[in-house]
C-alpha positions in Angstrom: -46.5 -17.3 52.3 -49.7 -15.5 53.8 -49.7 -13.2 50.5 -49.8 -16.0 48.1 -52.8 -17.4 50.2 -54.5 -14.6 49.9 -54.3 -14.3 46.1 -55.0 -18.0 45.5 -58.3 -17.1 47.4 -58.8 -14.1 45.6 -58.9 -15.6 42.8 -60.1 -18.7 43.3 -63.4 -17.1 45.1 -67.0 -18.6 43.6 -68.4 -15.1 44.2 -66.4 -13.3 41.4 -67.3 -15.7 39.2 -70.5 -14.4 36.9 -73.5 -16.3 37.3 -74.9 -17.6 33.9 -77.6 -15.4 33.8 -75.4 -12.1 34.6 -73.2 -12.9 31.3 -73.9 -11.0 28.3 -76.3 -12.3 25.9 -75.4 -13.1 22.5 -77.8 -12.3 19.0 -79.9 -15.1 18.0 -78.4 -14.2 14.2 -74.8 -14.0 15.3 -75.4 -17.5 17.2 -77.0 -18.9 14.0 -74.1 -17.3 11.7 -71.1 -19.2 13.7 -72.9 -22.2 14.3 -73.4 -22.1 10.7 -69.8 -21.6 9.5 -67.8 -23.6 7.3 -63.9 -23.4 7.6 -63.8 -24.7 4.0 -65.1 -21.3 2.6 -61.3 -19.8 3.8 -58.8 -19.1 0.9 -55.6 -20.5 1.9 -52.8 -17.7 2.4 -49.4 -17.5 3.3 -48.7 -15.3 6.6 -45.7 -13.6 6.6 -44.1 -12.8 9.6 -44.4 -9.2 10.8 -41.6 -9.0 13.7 -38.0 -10.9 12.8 -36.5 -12.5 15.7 -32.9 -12.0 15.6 -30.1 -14.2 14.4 -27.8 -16.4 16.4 -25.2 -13.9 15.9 -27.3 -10.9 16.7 -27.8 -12.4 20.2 -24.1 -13.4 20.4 -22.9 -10.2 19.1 -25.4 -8.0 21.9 -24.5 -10.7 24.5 -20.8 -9.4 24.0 -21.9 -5.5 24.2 -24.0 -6.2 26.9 -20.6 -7.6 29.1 -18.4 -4.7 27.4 -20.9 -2.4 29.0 -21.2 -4.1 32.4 -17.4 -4.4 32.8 -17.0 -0.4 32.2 -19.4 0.3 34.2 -18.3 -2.0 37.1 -14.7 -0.8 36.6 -12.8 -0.3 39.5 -10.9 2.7 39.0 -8.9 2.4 42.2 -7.0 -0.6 41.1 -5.0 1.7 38.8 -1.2 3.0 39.9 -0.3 6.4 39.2 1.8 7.3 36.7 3.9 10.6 35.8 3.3 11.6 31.9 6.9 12.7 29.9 6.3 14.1 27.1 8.5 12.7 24.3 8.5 15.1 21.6 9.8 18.5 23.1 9.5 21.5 20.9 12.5 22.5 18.7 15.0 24.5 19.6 16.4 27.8 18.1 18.7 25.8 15.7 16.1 23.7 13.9 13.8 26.9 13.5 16.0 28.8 11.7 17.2 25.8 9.5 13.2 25.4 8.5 13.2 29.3 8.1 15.9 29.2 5.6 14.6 26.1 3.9 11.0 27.9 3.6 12.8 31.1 2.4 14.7 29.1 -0.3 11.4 27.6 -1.6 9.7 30.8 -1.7 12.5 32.3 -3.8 12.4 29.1 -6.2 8.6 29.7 -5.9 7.8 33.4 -6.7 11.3 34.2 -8.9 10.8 36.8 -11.5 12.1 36.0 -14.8 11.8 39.1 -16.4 14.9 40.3 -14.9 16.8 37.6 -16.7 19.2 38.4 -19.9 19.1 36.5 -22.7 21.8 34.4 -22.9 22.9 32.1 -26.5 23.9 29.1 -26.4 26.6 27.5 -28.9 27.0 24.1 -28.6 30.2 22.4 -29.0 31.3 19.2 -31.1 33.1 17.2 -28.8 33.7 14.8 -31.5 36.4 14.6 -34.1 36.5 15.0 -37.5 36.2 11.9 -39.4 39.8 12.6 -41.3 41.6 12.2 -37.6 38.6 9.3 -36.9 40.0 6.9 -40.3 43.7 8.1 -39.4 43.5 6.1 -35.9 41.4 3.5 -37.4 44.6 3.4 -40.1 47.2 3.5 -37.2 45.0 0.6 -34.9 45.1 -1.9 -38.0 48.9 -1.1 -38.2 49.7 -1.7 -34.2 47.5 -4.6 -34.2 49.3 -6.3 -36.9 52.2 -5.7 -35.5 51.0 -7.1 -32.5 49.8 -10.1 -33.5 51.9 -10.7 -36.1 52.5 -14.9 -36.4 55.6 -15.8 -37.1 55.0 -19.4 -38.1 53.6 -18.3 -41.1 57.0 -17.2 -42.4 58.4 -19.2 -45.2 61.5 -21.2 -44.8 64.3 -18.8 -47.0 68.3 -18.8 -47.8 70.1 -15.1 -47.9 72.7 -14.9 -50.6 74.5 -11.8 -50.8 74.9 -9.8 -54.2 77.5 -7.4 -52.6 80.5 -9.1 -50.4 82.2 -7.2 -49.1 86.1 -6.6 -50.2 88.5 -8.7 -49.1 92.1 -7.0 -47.5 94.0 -7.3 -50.9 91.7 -5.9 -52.9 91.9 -2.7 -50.6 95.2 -2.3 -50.6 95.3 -2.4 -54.3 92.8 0.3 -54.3 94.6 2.8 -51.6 97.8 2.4 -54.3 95.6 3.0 -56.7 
């Protein structure tokens, strides 16, 4: 409290005050020229704001970075447990190299073959199909089963048999074995 005293009296003091006649003196014409002014002689202009305060979400998103910041740095690193690392993805074995060795060696042959060393080779490509003769001839033969096959017996006509050549009696063979 005895420092604030102090600079309320310093400041406060009627001897650091300037008396009138120690003040600077002003130009008669400069005195005359303000004393004289008109505000009215001003063109009206729009002032544009030099320095852009931030956004709402400027402050929010800094407010955010700001308590990111303070929680890393005020991390206590003591609170963690220890843990042992295992490592999951162990190296391969002699099996799976040589499989990838093989596979690569494959590729390469694929890759960089030579076809130079080739012989020509013709080609003569074969008909399966048969002749249309043997194709009509089962076509011929399908119609036949198939009418067969279905064949609809209601369709018949009612007839009587009568027969031109009866057969001889016992008689009349006798008569020809004498004969």
């Amino acid at each position: 409290m005895g420092i604030k005293l102090e600079i309320s009296k310093m400041a406060c003091s009627v001897s650091d005050t300037p008396a009138l006649k120690d003040l600077p003196k002003v130009a008669t014409d400069l005195k005359s020229q303000l004393e004289a002014f008109n505000p009215s002689c001003l063109r009206d202009v729009d002032t544009n704001e030099k320095i852009v305060l931030p956004s709402a979400e400027d402050v929010a998103t800094e407010k955010t970075q700001k308590s990111l910041f303070d929680g890393i740095e005020k991390f206590d690193s003591s609170q963690l447990k220890h843990t042992e690392t295992q490592e999951k993805n162990p190296l391969p074995d002699k099996d799976v190299v040589a499989a990838e060795k093989q596979h690569q060696n494959l590729l390469d042959g694929v890759e960089h073959f030579d076809k130079t060393q080739m012989k020509h080779a013709h080609t003569e490509e074969k008909n399966p199909l048969p002749p249309m003769e043997a194709i009509e001839a089962e076509k011929e033969k399908n119609k036949f089963l198939n009418g067969i096959e279905n064949f609809d017996p209601t369709k018949l006509k009612h007839t009587e048999t009568c027969e031109k050549n009866p057969l001889p009696t016992k008689d009349v063979i006798e008569q020809e074995k004498t004969a």
